[in-house]
Structure formats: structure tokens, C-alpha cells
C-alpha positions as CSV (number, residue, x, y, z in Angstrom):
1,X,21.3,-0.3,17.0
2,X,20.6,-3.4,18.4
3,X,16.3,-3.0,19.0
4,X,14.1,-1.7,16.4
5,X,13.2,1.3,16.8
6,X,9.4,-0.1,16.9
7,X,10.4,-1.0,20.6
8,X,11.2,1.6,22.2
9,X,7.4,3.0,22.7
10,X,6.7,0.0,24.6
11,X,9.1,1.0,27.5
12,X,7.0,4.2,28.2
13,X,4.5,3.8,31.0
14,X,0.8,3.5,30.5
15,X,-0.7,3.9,34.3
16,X,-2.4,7.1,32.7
17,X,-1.6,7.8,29.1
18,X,-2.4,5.0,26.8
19,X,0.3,5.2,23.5
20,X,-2.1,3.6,21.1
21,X,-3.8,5.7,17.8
22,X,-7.5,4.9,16.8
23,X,-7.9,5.8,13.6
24,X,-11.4,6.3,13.1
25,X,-13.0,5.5,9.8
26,X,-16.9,6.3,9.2
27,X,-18.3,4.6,6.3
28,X,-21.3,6.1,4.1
29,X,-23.3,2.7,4.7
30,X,-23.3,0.1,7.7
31,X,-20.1,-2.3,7.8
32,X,-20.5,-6.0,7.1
33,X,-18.7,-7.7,9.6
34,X,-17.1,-10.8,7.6
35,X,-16.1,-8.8,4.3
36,X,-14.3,-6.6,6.5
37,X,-12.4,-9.5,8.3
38,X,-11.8,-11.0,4.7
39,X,-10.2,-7.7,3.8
40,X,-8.4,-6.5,6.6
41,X,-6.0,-10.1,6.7
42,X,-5.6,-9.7,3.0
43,X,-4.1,-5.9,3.8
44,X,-2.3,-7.2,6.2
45,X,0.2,-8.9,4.5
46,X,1.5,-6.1,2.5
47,X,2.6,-4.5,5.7
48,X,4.7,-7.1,7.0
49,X,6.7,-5.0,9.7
50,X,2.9,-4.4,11.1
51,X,2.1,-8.0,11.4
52,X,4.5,-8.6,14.6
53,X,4.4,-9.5,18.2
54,X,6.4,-8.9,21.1
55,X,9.1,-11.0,22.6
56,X,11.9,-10.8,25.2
57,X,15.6,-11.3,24.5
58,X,17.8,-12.4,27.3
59,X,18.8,-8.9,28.0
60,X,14.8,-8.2,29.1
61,X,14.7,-6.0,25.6
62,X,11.5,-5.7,23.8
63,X,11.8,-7.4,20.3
64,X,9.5,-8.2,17.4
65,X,8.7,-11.4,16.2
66,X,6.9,-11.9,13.0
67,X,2.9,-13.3,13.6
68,X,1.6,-15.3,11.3
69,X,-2.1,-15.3,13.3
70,X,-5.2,-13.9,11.7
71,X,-5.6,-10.0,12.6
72,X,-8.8,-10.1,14.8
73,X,-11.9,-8.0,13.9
74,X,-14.4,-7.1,16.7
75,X,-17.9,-6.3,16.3
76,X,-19.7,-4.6,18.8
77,X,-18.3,-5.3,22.4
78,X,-18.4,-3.2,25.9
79,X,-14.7,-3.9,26.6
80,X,-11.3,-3.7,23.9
81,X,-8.8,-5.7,24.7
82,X,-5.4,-4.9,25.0
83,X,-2.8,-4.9,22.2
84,X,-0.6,-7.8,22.4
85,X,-2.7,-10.0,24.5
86,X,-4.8,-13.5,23.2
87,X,-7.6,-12.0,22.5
88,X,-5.6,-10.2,20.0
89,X,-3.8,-13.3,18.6
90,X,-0.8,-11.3,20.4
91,X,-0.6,-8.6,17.5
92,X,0.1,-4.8,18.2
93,X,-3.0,-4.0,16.0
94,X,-6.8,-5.2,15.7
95,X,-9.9,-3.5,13.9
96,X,-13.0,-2.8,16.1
97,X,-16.3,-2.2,13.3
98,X,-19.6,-1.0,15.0
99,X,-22.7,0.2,12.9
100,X,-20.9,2.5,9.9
101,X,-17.6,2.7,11.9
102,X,-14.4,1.1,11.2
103,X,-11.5,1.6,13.9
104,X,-7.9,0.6,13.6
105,X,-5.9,0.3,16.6
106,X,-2.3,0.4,16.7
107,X,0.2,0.5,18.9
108,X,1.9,3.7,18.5
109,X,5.3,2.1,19.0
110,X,5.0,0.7,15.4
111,X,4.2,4.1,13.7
112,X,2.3,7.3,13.6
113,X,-0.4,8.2,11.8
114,X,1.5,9.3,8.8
115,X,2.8,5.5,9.1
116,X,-0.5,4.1,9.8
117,X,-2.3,5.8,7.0
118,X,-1.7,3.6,4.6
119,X,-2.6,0.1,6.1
120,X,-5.4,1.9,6.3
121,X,-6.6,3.0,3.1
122,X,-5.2,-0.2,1.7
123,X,-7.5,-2.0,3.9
124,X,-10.8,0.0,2.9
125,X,-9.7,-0.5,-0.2
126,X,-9.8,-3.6,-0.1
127,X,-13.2,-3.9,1.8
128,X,-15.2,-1.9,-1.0
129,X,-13.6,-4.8,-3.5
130,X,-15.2,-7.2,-1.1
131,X,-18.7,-5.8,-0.3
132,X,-19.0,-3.9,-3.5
133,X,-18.1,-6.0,-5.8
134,X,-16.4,-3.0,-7.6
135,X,-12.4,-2.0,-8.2
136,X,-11.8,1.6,-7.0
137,X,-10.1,3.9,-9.1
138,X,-7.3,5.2,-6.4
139,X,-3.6,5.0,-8.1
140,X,-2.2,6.3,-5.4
141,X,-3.4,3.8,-3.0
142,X,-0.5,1.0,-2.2
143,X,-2.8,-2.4,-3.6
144,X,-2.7,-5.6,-1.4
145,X,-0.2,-7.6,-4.4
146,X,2.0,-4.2,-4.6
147,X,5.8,-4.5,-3.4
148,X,6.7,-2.6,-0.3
149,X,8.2,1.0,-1.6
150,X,11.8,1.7,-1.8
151,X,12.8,2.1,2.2
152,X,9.2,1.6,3.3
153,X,10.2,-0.9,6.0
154,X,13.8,0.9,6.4
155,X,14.9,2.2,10.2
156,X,16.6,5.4,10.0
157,X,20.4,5.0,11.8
158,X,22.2,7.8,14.1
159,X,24.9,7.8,11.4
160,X,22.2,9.4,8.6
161,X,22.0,12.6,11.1
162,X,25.4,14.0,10.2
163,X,27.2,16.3,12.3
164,X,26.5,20.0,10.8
165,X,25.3,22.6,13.3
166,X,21.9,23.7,13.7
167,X,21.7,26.9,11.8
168,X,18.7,28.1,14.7
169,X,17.9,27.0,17.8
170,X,14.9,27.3,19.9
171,X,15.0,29.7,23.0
172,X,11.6,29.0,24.7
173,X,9.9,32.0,25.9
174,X,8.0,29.8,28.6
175,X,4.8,29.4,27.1
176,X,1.9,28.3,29.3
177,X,1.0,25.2,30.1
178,X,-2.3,23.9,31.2
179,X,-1.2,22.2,34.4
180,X,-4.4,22.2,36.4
181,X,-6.7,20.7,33.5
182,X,-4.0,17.7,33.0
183,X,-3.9,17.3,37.0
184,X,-7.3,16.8,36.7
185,X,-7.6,14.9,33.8
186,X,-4.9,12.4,35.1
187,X,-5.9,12.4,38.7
188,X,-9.6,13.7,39.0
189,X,-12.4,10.4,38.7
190,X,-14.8,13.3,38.7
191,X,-13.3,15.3,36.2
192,X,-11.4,12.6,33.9
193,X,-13.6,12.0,30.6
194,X,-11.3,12.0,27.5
195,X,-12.8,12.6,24.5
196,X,-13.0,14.4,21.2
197,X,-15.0,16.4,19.2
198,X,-15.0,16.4,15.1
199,X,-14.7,18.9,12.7
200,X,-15.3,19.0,9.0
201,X,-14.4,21.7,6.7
202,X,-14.5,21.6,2.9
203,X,-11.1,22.0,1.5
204,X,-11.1,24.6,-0.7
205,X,-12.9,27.2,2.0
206,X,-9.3,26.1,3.8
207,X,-7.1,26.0,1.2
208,X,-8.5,30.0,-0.2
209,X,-7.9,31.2,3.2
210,X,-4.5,30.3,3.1
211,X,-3.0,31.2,-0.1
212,X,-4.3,34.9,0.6
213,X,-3.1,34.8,3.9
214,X,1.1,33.5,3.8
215,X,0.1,30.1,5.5
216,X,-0.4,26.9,5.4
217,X,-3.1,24.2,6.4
218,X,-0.5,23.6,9.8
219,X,0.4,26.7,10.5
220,X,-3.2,28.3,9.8
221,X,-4.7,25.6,12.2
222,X,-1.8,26.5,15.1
223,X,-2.9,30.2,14.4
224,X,-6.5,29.6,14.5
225,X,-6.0,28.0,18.1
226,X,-3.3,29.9,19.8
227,X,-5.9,32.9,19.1
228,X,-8.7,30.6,21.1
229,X,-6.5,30.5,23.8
230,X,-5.7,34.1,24.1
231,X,-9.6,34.4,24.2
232,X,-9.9,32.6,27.6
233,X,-6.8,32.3,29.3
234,X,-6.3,35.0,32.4
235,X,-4.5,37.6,31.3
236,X,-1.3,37.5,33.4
237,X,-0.7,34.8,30.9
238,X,2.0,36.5,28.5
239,X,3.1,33.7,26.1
240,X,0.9,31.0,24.5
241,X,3.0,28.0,22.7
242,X,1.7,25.9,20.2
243,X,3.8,22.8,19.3
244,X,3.6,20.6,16.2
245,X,5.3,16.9,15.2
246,X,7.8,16.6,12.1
247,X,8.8,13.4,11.0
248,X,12.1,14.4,8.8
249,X,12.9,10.7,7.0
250,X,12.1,12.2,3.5
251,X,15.6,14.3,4.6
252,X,17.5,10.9,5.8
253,X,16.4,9.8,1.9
254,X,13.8,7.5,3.2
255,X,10.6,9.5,2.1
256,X,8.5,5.9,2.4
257,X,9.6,5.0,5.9
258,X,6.9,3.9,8.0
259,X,9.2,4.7,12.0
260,X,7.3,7.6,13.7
261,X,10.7,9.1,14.2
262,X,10.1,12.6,15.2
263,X,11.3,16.3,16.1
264,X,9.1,19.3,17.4
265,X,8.4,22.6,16.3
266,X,7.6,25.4,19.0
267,X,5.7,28.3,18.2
268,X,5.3,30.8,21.1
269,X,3.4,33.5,20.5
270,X,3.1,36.8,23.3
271,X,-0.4,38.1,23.7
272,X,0.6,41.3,21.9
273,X,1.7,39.4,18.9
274,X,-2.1,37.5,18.9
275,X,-3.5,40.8,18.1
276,X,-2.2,40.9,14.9
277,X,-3.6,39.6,11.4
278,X,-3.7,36.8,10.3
279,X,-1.0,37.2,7.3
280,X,1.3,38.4,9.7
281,X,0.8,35.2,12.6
282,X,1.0,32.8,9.2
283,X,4.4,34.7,7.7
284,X,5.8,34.6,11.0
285,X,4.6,30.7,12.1
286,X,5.3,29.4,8.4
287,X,8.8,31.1,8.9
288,X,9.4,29.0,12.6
289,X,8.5,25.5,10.8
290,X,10.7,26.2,7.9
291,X,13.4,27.3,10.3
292,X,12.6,24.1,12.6
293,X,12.1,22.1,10.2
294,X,16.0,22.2,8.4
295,X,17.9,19.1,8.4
296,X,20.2,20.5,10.8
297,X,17.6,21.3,13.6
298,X,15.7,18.4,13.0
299,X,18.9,16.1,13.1
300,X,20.0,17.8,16.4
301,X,17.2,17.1,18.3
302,X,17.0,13.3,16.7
303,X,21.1,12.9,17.5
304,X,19.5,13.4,21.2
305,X,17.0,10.8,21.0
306,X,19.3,8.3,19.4
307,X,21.5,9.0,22.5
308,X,19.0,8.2,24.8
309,X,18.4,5.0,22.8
310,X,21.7,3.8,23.0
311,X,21.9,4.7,26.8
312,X,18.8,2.4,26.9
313,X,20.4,-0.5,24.9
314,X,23.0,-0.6,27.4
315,X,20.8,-1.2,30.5
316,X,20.6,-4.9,31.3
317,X,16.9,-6.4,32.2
318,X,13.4,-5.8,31.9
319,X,12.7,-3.8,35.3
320,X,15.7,-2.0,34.8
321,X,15.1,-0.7,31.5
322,X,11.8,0.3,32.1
323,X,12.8,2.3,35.3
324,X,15.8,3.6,33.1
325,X,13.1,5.1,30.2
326,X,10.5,6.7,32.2
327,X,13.1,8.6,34.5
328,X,15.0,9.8,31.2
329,X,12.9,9.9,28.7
330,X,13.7,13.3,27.0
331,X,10.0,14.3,25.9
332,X,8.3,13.6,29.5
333,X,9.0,15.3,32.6
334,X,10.6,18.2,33.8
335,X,13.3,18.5,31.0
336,X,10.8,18.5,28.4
337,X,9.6,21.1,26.6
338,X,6.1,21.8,26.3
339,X,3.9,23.8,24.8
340,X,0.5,25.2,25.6
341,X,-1.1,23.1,22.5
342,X,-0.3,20.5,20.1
343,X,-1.3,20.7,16.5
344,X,-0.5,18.1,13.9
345,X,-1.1,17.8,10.4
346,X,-0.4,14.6,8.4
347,X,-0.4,16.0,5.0
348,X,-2.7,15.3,2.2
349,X,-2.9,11.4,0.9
350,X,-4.6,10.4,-2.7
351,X,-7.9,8.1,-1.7
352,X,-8.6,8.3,-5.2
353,X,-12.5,7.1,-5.8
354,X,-12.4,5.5,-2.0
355,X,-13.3,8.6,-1.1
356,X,-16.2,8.3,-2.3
357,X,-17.6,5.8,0.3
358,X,-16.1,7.6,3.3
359,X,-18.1,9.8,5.4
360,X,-14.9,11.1,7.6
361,X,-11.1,10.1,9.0
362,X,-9.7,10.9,11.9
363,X,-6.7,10.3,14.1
364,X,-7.8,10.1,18.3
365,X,-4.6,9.3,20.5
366,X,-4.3,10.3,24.2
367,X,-3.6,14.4,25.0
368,X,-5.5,17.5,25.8
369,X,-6.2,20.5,24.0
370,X,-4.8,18.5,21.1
371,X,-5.8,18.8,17.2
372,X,-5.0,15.9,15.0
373,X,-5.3,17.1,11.0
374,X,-6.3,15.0,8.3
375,X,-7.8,15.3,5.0
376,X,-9.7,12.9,2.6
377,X,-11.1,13.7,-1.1
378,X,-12.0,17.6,-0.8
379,X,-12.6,17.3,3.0
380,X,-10.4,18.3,6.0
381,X,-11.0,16.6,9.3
382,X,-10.0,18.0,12.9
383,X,-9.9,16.3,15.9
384,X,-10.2,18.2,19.1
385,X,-8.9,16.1,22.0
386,X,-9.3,16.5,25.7
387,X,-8.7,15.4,28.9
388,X,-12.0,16.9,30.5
389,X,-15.2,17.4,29.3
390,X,-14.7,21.3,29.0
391,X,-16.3,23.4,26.2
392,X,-15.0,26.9,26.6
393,X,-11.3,25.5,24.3
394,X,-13.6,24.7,21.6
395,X,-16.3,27.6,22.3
396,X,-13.5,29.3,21.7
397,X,-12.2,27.5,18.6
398,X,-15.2,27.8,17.1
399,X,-15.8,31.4,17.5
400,X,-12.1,32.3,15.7
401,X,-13.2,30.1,12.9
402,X,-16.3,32.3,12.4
403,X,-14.6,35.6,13.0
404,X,-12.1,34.7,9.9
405,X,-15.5,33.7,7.7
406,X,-14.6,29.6,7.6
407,X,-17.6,27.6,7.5
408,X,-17.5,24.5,9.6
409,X,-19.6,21.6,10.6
410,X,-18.8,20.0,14.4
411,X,-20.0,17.0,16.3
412,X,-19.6,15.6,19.8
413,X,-18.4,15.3,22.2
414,X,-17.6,11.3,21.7
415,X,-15.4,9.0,24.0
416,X,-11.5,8.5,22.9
417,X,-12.0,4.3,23.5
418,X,-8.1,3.8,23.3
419,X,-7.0,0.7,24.7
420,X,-3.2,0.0,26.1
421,X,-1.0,-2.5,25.6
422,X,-0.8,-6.3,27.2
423,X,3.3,-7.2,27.0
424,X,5.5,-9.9,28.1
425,X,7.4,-10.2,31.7
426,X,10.6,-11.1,32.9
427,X,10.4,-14.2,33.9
428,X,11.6,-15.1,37.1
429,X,14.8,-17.4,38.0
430,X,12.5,-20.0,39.4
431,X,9.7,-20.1,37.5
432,X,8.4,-20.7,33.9
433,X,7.1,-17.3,32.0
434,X,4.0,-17.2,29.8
435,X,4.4,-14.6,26.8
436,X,1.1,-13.3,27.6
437,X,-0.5,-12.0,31.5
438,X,-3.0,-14.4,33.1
439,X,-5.6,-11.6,33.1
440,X,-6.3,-12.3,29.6
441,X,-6.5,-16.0,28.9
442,X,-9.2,-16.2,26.4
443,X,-8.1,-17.4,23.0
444,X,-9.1,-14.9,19.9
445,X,-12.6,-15.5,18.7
446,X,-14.8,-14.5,15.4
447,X,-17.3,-11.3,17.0
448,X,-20.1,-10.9,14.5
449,X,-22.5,-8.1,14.4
């Protein structure tokens, strides 16, 4: 292809959803400012195909240019800026630090969290050298000095995907979807308040439950909320759809790729069926990822994608391509399919002894009724994400947990703070173009605590 695939995010409109991740790192002591800044531009440069900006070619594509400016570090400040713009030294990344809180925000063109992940554990790494004057015992952590992994900066190509037939295909049983709250969340001043709420468990109390009970940390956390759901939803409601990400490069044979190239998994459950137990809803939700999940359903759906890409390459300036994307994009409108919840679980990543220092990790990105997964040392971490200030989904959440016997510790509500992303215009025939809008002028500056 002739764009990265790192570009094709930035096409997809942002009046209402921002496509940036926070990753949300809370320390077990307060954050000093100028170590962190040391360390996060000495983590930096082991991610190269991070440390980018955004350019125009002279077909109005989005490409990515390599940026050699210092990755800027804000203290405490009422506004973010965007990503791309000055005040960013025009990177798709910065780090915001505030009290024990580190947050990394990236634009999630470049990656997903599964991509992001380690930048960032590199990076706090790197910051406990600094502050601590100690080296971390975490062998699983990718050091500052250590070459990039075999295919780590690879792009997947449509000529991996293959052409065998999908040996099952999904036949949606038109699961609900929660059309009033996102109507209100987009459109509502009065109701709009995105935020999240976090949730700790300790891993093992997760991982027992699961091995006596046919799941998995995904599928028993796509369970454990499709059963909320069918505690407050009216009953004329029949089907309630859970849907989940799957990023398949270990199957292309590039297991260290950091693209955010992704298929979906649907998992739509009838009422009746959310009566049984739970070792049935896990055999039978385990059984619909592994199904989902094969090469040759995960390809299909990517062939698709790939298609649309292509489509994309072909249209021929800035305006036009951006009209082109958000009128075809195959995972918004209409044509899309959509579940009634999104779950996601990134898997379990090796901190090693960084753990140690880490209070809790989480992934925030925009979405509603949407739990982000993670785990670090022997905790797991949920994020609960919504559109509205509304507490009868995790009322709800909360009271499966304690009918299956799983303790749990919960805080918040807090605010999502995303950001959105500053990017460069066509110019026109008779004028000059400046790679960044005039309504961020002001050049990057050191913010201290």
C-alpha cells in the first residue's frame, strides 16, 4: 500500500469522538517532574515509528515524517493540547504527570493499547532508574538500548490474508444497542459527561473463578456484564451482544507488530440463555472467540478493511478523502455491526519488579458502556467507560460480581480528559500552508510542577 497503515485513523472525524488512548499510570509515590521528562525522551527513541509527525503528500494523503523534537511532558495544566500541534512539538504523543499520575497520550492511529503498552512500561522503567537510583529486575520489559523485535515496526500487507474461506460466519441476532444513552451522550450538554470508573481485582480471585468455570479472563468479563445488562434492560429486549477487539498479527507471523490492525468478535446472548450458569455462558463464549478468532474469519473481515483502504488510496485530495472515509468507513454507520457492549482484554504483560512501584494501569479511550482489561503484577484492572454519568450499568456490574463471590475494590467516577488531534490542511492554490492551525501558535514549553 502506498500510506501506512498509522494513517488511516487520522481520516476518521473527531467533531464528537476523540481517537486518542490515555493510558493512565498511578504511581505509589508523587512524580517528579524533570526525571520523568529525562526518562520519557530516553524511551522514546527505542520506538522510533512512535516518534513521527504528520505531513501531506501531493495527493492530500496523510504521511509520517520522522520527529526528531523532544517529547513534551506537562505538569499540571487546565487545558491538553492537541496531538500534533506546537505545543506538542507536532508529535502524535505527549505525557501529562499530575500529583502520583503519569498519563500517556497517543493517537490511536499509531497503535492500540496492546501496541502502546510497551512504550509504556519501557518508559516507567526508565523513570524508577532515574528517581530511584535503582535497576528493576523486569526481563521481560523491552530496555531503552534494546533492538526493536523481529517485525516489531512491520505493517501487515493484504497479500498475508490468503484466500481460504471462513470456516464460520457471524449471523447477528440483532442485539440491542443503546441508542438513546449515545444520543445523549453525543448531543445532550446536559447529559454529556464522559468518564470512567476503576476496578481492581486481585488476580488469582479471577484467575480461580475461571479455571472452575470453562472461561477465560475475556470471556468471563463479557459474561459478567452481558448478565448486568439483562438486570436492567426492559424486558422486550430479547438479545444482548457483547463485542470484543482481536488483533490477529501473531497469525500474519508478526507476533511483535505494533499496527492496531483489528477484527471483532460478537457474542449475542438471548435473555433465556443469561439465565444459565456460568460454566455454560463461558463454554459457550470461549467457543464464539475461538470460532472468531481463526485465521480464516479473522482474515475475512481484515481482506474488507484492506479493500476499503485501497478504495481510499485511490481518492485524490485532502477534502475528498476525508468525505470518502467517514461515508464508507465499514465500522461506523449504518453497515456496521454493533453490539450492545464492548469488552477488551489486552492480555497479560511481564512488569517484572516495576510493578512494584505501580499503584494501577488502565486504558480510557472514548465509548460507552465500554470495559478496557488490563493487568499488572497479581492485579487486574477494569475500566468502565461512559458516555453519561449513569450508575445503574455499573450498579449492576457490581452486583453480578458479588453474586458470583469476586471481591472487588471500585473508584470514581473520574473524567476521561482525552484530547483530539491538531493535523495539517490542504493548502490552497493561492496561498502558502502552515503544517500546523493558527489556533495553536505557542511553541512547546518545559511545565513544571
Amino acid at each position: 500500500m502506498k500510506y501506512s497503515l498509522n494513517t488511516f485513523r487520522l481520516y476518521k472525524d473527531e467533531s464528537i469522538f476523540s481517537m486518542i488512548i490515555r493510558l493512565r499510570v498511578v504511581m505509589k509515590e508523587a512524580v517528579d517532574a524533570k526525571k520523568l521528562r529525562s526518562a520519557v525522551n530516553i524511551a522514546i527513541k527505542r520506538y522510533p515509528y512512535f516518534s513521527v509527525r504528520v505531513g501531506l503528500d501531493e495527493d492530500g494523503g496523510y504521511v509520517l515524517e520522522s520527529n526528531p523534537e523532544e517529547v513534551v511532558v506537562l505538569g499540571r495544566t487546565r487545558h491538553l493540547p492537541k496531538l500534533g500541534s506546537r505545543t506538542v512539538n507536532g508529535h502524535l504523543l505527549f505525557v501529562h504527570c499530575e500529583d502520583r499520575e503519569i498519563n500517556f497520550y497517543i493517537s490511536h492511529a499509531l497503535c492500540g493499547g496492546r501496541g502502546a503498552q510497551p512504550w509504556v512500561m519501557t518508559t516507567v522503567y526508565q523513570y524508577i532508574i532515574e528517581n530511584y537510583h535503582v535497576v528493576p529486575n523486569a526481563p521481560a520489559i523491552r530496555k531503552p538500548d534494546s533492538p526493536l523485535l523481529p517485525g516489531e515496526a512491520e505493517e501487515p500487507t493484504i497479500d498475508m490474508l490468503g484466500t481460504e474461506q471462513p470456516i464460520f460466519r457471524y449471523n447477528s441476532k440483532k442485539p440491542a444497542v443503546l441508542g438513546v444513552d449515545y444520543l445523549n451522550g453525543m448531543y445532550n450538554p446536559f447529559k454529556r459527561k464522559p468518564n470512567f470508573r476503576l476496578y481492581t481485582f486481585a488476580q488469582k480471585d479471577i484467575l480461580s473463578f475461571v479455571k472452575s468455570n470453562d472461561s477465560s479472563v475475556a470471556s468471563f468479563f463479557l459474561v459478567v456484564m452481558a448478565k448486568a445488562l439483562d438486570k436492567v434492560l426492559p424486558e422486550k429486549i430479547r438479545v444482548i451482544g457483547g463485542e470484543t477487539a482481536h488483533n490477529p498479527t501473531a497469525s500474519l507471523g508478526l507476533p511483535h507488530s505494533h499496527i492496531d490492525l483489528l477484527s471483532h468478535v460478537h457474542l449475542d446472548y438471548t435473555r433465556e440463555q443469561l439465565q444459565w450458569d456460568m460454566e455454560k455462558l463461558g463454554t459457550m463464549t470461549r467457543g464464539q472467540i475461538a470460532l472468531q478468532t481463526d485465521p480464516s474469519v479473522s482474515f475475512a473481515e481484515l481482506r474488507k478493511e484492506f479493500c476499503f483502504l485501497e478504495e481510499l488510496e485511490a481518492i485524490h485530495g485532502q477534502k475528498q478523502k476525508l468525505a470518502y472515509f467517514n461515508k464508507h468507513d465499514p465500522y461506523a454507520g449504518k453497515n456496521a455491526q454493533h453490539g450492545t457492549f464492548i469488552a477488551n482484554y489486552t492480555g497479560w504483560m511481564d512488569w517484572g519488579e516495576v510493578a512494584d512501584y505501580v499503584d494501577s494501569f488502565v486504558f480510557i479511550v472514548e465509548g460507552h458502556v465500554l470495559l478496557e482489561v488490563s493487568s499488572l503484577g497479581d492485579r487486574i484492572f477494569l475500566s468502565f467507560m461512559q458516555l453519561l454519568d449513569e450508575k445503574k450499568y455499573t450498579d449492576a456490574f457490581e452486583a453480578v460480581l458479588t453474586e458470583l463471590g469476586i471481591p472487588f475494590h471500585s473508584e470514581g467516577p473520574f473524567p476521561k480528559r482525552l484530547t483530539k488531534h491538531e493535523l495539517p490542511r490542504e493548502k490552497a492554490p493561492c496561498c502558502l500552508s502552515a503544517r500546523f492551525r493558527s489556533d495553536d501558535q505557542s511553541p512547546a514549553k518545559d511545565t513544571k510542577q
